[in-house]
N, C-alpha and C positions, 0 to 999 in steps of 0.2 A: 569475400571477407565478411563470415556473419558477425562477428564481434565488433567491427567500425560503428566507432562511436561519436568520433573528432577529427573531421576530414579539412587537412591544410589544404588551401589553393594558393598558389604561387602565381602572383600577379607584376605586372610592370603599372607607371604611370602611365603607358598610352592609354587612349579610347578606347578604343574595340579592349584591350585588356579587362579596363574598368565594367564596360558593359558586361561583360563575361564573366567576372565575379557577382555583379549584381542579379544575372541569373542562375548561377548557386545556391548565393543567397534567399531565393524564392524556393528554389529548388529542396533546398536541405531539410527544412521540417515535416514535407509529404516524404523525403527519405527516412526518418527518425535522424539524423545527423546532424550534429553542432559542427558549423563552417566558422574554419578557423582563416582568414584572409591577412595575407601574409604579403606583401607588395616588398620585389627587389629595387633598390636605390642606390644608385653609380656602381652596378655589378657587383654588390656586396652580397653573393650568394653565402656566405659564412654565417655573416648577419643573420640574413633573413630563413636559416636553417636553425639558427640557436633559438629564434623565436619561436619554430616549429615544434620545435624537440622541447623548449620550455612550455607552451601550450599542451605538451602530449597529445600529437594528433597522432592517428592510427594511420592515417592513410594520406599521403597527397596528389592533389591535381594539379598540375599544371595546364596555364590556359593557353593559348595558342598568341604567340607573340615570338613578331623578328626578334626583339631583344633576348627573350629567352629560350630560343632557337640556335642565335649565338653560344649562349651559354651552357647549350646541352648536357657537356663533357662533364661541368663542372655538376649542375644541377644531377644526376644519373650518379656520380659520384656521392653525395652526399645522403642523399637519398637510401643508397646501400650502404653507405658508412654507419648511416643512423637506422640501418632497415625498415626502409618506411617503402609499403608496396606503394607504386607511382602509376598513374595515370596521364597519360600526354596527346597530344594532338597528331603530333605526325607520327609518321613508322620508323623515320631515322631514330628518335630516340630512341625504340625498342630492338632496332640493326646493332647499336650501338651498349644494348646492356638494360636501358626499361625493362620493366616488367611489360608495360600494356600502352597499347594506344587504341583508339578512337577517335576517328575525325574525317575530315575530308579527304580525297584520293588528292595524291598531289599531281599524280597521271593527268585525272581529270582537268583539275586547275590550269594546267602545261598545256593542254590540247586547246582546252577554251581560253587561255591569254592565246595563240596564237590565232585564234577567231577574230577574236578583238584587233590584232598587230594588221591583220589580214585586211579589215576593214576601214583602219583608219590611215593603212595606204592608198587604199582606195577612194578617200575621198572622207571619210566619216569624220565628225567631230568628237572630239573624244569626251568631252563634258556630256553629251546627247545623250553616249550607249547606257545602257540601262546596267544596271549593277545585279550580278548575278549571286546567287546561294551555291553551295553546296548541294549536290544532289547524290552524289554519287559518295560513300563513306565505307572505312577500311577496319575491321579488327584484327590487331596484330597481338602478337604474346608471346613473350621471350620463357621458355620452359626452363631453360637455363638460370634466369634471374630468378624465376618461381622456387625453384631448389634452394637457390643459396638464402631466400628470404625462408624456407620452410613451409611453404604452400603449397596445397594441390589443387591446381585448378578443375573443375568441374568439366567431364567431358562432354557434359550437352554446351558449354561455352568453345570448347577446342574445336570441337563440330562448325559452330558459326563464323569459328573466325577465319578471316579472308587468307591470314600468314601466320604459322605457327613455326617459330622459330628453336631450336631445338641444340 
C-alpha cells in the first residue's frame, strides 16, 4: 500500500499489547507513517473503529492479543465494513476473511508448549524454564479480501508468502 499515510494499531490494555504499540511507535517514523493507537475497552470494538475511521487511518494493525483474538469475527468485520486493509498476527484471521497476517507459527508455539508440558512432568520447575521467542514466522494473504478492498498484491510478495489463500 504506497499511499499509507496513517496506520491504526488496534491494541488491548494488557502488557505484551502495550509493549507492542510502543514498538510501532518507534517503528513508524523510519516507515514515513503517522501511528494512529487505538486501544479496545470492555470489547467496544464499534468504539474503537469510529475512532479509526475518525482519525482517517489507511491501514490497520492489529497486535497480537487473547482478547483481540476473541474478537476476531468482529474486528475482520469492521475493518471491511470501513475497508481498511488489516494486518494481524495470526493466520486465523486471514482463514477467516483478513487480508494478511504476520507473525509467529502457531504450529511452532503448539510443538514448543508441549516441550515445556513434557518437562515439567518430568520434574522441572516452571518458574526456572526460560522464556522463549518466536523463531519460526508465517505470511499469509487472503486474495479474496484483496479483491473486495480493490488491491493488487505485488507477486514478488505472493512469492514469499508461506499461505496464499485464494
Amino acid at each position: 500500500m504506497p499511499r499509507v499515510a496513517r496506520v491504526a494499531v488496534l491494541s488491548t490494555n494488557e502488557a505484551p499489547s502495550r509493549d507492542q504499540v510502543r514498538w510501532a511507535e518507534k517503528a513508524a517514523p523510519a516507515l514515513g507513517v503517522k501511528l494512529v493507537a487505538v486501544e479496545v475497552r470492555d470489547g467496544d470494538y464499534d468504539r474503537a473503529f469510529a475512532t479509526i475511521v475518525a482519525e482517517r487511518a489507511d491501514a490497520l494493525s492489529a497486535v497480537a492479543s487473547v482478547i483481540l483474538g476473541t474478537g476476531r469475527q468482529r474486528i475482520i468485520q469492521l475493518a471491511a465494513k470501513n475497508r481498511l486493509p488489516a494486518i494481524y498476527d495470526w493466520h486465523e484471521h486471514v482463514e477467516e476473511g483478513g487480508l494478511m497476517a504476520y507473525g509467529g507459527s502457531v504450529t511452532a508455539f503448539t510443538r514448543r508448549a508441549a516441550v515445556y508440558v513434557d518437562r515439567i512432568f518430568k520434574g522441572a520447575i516452571p518458574g526456572e524454564l526460560p522464556v522463549e521467542r518466536a523463531t519460526t514466522f508465517e505470511l499469509v494473504i487472503n486474495l479474496k479480501t484483496a479483491k473486495a478492498l480493490g488491491l493488487t498484491i505485488p507477486p514478488s510478495l505472493l512469492l514469499r508468502a508461506d499461505q496464499v489463500i485464494e
